[in-house]
C-alpha positions in Angstrom: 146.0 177.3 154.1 149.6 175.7 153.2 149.4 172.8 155.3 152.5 170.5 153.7 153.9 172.8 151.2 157.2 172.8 151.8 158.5 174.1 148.4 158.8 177.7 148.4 158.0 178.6 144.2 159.5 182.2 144.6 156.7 183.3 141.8 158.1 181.2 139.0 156.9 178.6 137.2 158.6 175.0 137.5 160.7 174.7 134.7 161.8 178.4 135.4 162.7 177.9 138.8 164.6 174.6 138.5 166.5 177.1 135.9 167.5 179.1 138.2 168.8 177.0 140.9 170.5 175.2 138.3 172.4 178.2 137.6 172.5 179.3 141.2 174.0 176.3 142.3 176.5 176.6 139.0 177.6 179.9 140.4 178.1 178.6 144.1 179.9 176.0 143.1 182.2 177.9 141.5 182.7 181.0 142.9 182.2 179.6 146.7 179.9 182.2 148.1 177.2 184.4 146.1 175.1 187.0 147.0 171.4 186.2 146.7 167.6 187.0 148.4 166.8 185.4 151.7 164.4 183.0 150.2 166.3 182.1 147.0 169.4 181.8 149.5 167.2 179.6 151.1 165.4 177.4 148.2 169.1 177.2 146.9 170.3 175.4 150.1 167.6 172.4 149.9 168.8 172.2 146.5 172.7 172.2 146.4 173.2 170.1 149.4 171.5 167.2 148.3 174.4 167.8 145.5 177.2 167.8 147.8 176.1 165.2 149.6 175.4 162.7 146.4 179.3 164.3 145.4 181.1 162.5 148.2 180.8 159.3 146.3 182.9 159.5 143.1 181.0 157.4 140.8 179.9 157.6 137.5 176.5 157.3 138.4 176.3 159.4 140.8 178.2 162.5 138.4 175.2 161.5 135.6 172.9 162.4 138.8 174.5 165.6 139.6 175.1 166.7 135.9 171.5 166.1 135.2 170.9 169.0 137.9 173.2 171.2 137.4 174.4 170.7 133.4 178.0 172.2 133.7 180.9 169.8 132.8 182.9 172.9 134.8 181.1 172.4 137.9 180.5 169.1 137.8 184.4 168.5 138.1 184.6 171.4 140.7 182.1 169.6 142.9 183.8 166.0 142.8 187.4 167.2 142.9 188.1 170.4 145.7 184.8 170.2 147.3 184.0 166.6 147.8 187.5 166.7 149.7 186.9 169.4 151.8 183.3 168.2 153.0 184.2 164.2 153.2 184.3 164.1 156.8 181.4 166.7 157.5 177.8 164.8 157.7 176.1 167.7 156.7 175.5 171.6 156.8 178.0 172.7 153.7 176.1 175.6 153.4 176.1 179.1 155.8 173.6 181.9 155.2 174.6 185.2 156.6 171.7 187.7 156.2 173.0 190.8 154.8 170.0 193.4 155.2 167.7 194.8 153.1 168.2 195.6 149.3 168.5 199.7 148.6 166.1 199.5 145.6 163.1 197.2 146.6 164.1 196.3 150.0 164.3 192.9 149.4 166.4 191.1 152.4 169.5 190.1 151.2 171.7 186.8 152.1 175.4 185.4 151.2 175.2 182.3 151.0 179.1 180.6 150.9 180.2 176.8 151.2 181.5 176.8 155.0 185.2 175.1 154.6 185.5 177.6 152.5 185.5 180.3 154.1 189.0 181.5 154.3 189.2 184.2 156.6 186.5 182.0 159.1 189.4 179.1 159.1 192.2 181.7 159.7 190.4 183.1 162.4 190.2 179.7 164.2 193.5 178.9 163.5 195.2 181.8 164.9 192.9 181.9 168.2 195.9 179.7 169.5 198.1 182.1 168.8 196.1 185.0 170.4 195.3 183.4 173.8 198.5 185.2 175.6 197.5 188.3 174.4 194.6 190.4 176.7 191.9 191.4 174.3 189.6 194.5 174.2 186.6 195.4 175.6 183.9 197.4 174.8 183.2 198.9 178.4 185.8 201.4 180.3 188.3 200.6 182.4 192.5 201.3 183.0 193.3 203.8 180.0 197.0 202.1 178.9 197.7 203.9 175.8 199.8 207.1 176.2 198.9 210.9 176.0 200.9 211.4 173.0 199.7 209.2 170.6 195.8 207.4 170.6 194.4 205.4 168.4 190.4 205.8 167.4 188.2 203.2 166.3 189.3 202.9 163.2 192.9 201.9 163.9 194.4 205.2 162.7 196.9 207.0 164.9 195.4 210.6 166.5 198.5 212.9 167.5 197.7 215.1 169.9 199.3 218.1 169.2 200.6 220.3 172.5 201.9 224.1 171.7 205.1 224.9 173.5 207.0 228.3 173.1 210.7 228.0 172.5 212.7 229.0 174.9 213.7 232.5 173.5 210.0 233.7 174.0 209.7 232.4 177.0 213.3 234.3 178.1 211.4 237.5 176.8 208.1 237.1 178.5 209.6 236.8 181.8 212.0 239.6 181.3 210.8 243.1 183.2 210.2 246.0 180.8 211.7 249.2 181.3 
């Protein structure tokens, strides 16, 4: 039974998996979103935001604590300067893990796992909802068909032309005419 154990050791040894979520949360810090397992996404959560958190206060302590973790001067400057700003008023939950499916070769389930304020495309969404509540938005189910004959546009976005065959007017002048 695994009554208590709450670390998940993702078949490594100690030293190796402190390694890698050393270097996992180097990457995340850095790059703001990385592509990982489930349960590394997930192991990698308990250990970066304890980092964040411990980031908020700009100490010198506290940046010998988080260095010791992480051991990237490059990071360790990322962390206290852009990110500690973004997060100081958030008590928690800098982290989001969007499940990606499974993985092609050994379907493994795959995760992103980004910093949440920044998430650029997330906060322009929110910002231009303002901006979009005049407008009537689309639904999925039938209803009053707007669009004209002429021109439709498919799921995609892209314009269909319907294309209608008319005869010019000189054939139609000769069809109508009686033969002799």
């Amino acid at each position: 039974m695994r009554h208590g154990k709450t670390i998940n050791h993702l078949g490594r040894t100690k030293s190796h998996r402190v390694a890698m979520l050393s270097n996992m949360a180097t990457s995340l810090i850095l790059n703001k979103r990385i592509a990982t397992t489930l349960a590394k996404a997930k192991a990698l959560r308990k250990y970066a935001e304890p980092l964040i958190t411990k980031a908020k206060t700009d100490t010198t302590h506290s940046r010998r604590t988080v260095f010791s973790y992480l051991q990237d001067k490059e990071a360790v400057t990322e962390l206290f300067g852009t990110i500690s700003e973004k997060v100081a008023e958030r008590n928690g939950g800098y982290t989001r893990i969007i499940k990606l499916g499974a993985r092609y070769g050994d379907n493994a389930e795959m995760a992103l796992i980004e910093l949440v304020d920044f998430n650029e495309i997330l906060l322009a969404d929110t910002d231009d909802s303002s901006a979009t509540e005049g407008k009537s938005k689309r639904r999925r189910r039938g209803g009053k068909k707007t669009e004209s004959t002429d021109e439709v546009k498919n799921e995609a976005g892209t314009e269909v032309v319907e294309v209608v065959e008319t005869t010019s007017t000189d054939e139609a002048e000769a069809s109508e005419e009686p033969k002799a």
